[in-house]
C-alpha positions as CSV (number, residue, x, y, z in Angstrom):
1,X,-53.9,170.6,96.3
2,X,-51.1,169.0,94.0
3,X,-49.2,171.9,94.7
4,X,-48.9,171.7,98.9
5,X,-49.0,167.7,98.0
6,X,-45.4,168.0,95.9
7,X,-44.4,171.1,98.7
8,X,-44.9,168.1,101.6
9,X,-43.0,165.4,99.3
10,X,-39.8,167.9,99.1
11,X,-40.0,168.8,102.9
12,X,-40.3,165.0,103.9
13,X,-36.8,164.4,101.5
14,X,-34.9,167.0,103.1
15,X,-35.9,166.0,106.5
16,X,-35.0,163.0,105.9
17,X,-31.7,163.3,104.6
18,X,-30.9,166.2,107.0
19,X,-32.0,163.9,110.0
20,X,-29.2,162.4,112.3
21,X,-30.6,159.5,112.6
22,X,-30.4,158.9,108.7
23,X,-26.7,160.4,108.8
24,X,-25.1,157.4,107.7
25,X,-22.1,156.9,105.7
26,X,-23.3,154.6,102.7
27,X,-19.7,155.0,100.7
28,X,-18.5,151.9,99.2
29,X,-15.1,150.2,99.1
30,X,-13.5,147.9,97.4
31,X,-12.8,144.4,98.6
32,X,-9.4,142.7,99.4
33,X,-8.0,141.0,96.8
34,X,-5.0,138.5,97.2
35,X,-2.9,137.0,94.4
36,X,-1.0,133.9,95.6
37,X,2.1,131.5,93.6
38,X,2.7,128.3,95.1
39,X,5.3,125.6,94.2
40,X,6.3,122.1,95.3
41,X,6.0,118.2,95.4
42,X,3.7,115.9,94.3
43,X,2.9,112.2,95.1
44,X,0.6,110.6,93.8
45,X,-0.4,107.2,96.4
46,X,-2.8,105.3,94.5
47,X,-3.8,105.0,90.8
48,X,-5.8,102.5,89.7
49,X,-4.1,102.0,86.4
50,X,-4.1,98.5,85.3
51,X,-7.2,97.9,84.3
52,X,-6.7,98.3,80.2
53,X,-8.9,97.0,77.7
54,X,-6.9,96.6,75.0
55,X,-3.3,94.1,75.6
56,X,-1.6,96.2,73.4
57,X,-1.9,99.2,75.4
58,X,0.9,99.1,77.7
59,X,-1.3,101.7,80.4
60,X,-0.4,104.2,82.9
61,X,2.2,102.4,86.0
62,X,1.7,103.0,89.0
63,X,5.6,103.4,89.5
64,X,5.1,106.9,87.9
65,X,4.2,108.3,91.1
66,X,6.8,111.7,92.0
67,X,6.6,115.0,90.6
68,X,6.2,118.0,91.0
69,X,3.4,121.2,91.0
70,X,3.2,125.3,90.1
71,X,-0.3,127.0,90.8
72,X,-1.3,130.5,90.7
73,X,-4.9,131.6,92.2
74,X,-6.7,135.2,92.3
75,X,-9.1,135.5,95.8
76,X,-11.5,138.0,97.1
77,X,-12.0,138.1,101.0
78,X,-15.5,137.3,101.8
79,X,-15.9,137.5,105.8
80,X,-13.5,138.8,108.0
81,X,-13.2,142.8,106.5
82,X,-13.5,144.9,110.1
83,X,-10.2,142.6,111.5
84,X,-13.1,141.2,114.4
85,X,-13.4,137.7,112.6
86,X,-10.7,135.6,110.5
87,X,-10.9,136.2,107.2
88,X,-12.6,133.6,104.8
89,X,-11.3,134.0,100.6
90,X,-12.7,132.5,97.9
91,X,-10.0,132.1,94.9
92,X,-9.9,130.9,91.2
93,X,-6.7,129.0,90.8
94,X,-5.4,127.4,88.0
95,X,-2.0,124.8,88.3
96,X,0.1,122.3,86.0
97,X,1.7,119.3,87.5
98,X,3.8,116.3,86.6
99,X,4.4,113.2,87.2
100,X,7.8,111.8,86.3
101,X,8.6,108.6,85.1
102,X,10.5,106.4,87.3
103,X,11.7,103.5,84.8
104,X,11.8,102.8,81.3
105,X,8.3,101.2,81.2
106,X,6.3,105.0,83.1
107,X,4.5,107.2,80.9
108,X,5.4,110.9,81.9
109,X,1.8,112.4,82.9
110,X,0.6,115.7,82.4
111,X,-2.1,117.2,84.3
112,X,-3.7,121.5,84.1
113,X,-6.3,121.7,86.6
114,X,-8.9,125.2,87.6
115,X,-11.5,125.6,89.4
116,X,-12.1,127.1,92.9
117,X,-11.1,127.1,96.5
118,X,-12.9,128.3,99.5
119,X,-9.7,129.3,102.5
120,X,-10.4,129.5,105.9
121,X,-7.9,131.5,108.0
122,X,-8.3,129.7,111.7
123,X,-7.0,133.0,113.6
124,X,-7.1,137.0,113.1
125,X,-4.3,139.2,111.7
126,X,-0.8,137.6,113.3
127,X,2.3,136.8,112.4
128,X,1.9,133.2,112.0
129,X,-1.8,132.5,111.0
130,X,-3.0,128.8,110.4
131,X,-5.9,127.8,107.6
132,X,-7.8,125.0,106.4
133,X,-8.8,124.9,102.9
134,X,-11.4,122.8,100.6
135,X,-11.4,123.1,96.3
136,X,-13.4,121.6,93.2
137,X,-11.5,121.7,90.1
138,X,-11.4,120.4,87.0
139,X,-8.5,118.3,85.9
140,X,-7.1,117.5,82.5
141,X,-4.7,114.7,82.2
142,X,-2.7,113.6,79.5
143,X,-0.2,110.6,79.4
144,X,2.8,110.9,77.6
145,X,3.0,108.8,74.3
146,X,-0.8,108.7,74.1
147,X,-2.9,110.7,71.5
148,X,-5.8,112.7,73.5
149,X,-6.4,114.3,76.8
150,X,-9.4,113.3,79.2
151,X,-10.6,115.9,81.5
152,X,-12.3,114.5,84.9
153,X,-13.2,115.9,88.8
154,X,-10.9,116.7,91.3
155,X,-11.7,117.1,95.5
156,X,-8.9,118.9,97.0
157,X,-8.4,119.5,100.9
158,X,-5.7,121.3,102.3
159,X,-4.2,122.9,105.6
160,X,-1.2,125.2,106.0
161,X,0.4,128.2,108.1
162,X,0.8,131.9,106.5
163,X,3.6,133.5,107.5
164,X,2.9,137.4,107.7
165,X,6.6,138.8,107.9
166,X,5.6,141.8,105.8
167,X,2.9,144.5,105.2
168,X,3.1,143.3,101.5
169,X,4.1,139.6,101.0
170,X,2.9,136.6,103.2
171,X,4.9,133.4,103.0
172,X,2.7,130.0,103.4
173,X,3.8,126.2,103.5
174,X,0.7,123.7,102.7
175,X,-0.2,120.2,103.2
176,X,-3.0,119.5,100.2
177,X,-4.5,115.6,99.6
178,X,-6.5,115.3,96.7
179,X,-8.9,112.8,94.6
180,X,-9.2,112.9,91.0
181,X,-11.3,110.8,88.6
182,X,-11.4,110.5,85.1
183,X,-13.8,108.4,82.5
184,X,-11.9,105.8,80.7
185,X,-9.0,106.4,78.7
186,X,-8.4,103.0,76.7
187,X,-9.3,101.3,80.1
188,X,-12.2,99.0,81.2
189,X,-12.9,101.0,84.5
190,X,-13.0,105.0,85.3
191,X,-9.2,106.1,86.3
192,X,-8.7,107.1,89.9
193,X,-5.8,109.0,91.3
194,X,-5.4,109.9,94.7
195,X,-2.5,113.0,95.5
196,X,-0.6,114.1,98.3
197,X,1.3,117.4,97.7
198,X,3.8,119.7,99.9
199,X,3.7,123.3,98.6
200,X,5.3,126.4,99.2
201,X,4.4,129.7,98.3
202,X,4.5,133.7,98.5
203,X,1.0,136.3,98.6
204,X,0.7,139.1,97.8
């Protein structure tokens, strides 16, 4: 009995995986990976910065406003891998900006941010292919002249055009604004900075 039981077991396999209908190819492959390098301006439009607790504390002005931004991110395409949808990435970036000082009385402000970004491309392989993008990150900040960093949230939304003038490299020009918020720093409220950035960049 156990005998013509295991005989059936090993007929049923090979039928099985003989069978056309269970012909499939179940090979695995890898999934795209993009590395991108962006660079470019920053503005940041609103900081509510006056708002220190302690008059001997000269703050954070609001006239240090310009600088400038370098990121780098790592993405793996999620949706779009048979060419019939656009493709959707999800990266890991991680940046450093500055914000210059514009008089003798601005603090120079550092700021590293990382996090993650979610990058929609609006159309299918072309040579000129619009996206929208959305990103949490966290972002430290430190002021220049002040002992200590403080590390808050920051809501990024972006939109932009890829440039696909190679098989290898794709140029892009972005439009990102942004909303960071940090707990105080010698202040009596939360610090709040707002961010409007122009970027440029190269991925490959």
């Amino acid at each position: 009995m156990k005998k013509i039981f295991f005989i059936s077991i090993i007929t049923l396999l090979f039928t099985i995986q003989t069978s056309p209908l269970f012909a499939q190819d179940f090979s695995l492959s890898k999934v795209p990976k993009q590395i991108s390098v962006e660079f470019g301006y920053r503005n940041s439009f609103y900081q509510n910065t006056g708002l220190t607790n302690d008059a001997t504390i000269t703050g954070l002005p609001n006239n240090a406003t310009n600088g400038y931004g370098l990121l780098v991110d790592y993405a793996w395409q999620l949706s779009g891998l048979n060419g019939k949808k656009p493709a959707i990435f999800l990266s890991i970036p991680i940046g450093y900006s500055v914000l210059l000082p514009s008089d003798a009385t601005s603090r120079m402000v550092f700021m590293l941010n990382y996090g993650w970004t979610i990058r929609h491309e609006l159309t299918k392989k072309r040579k000129i292919v619009p996206f929208i993008g959305y990103g949490l990150f966290l972002n430290n900040l430190k002021p220049d002249g002040i002992d200590g960093s403080v590390t808050g949230h920051q809501t990024q939304f972006e939109g932009g055009v890829n440039f696909n003038v190679s098989k290898r490299l794709k140029y892009f020009v972005k439009l990102q604004c942004s909303y960071s918020s940090y707990p105080k720093l010698n202040y009596a409220k939360s610090l709040h900075f707002m961010y409007a950035d122009l970027r440029v960049g190269v991925r490959f």
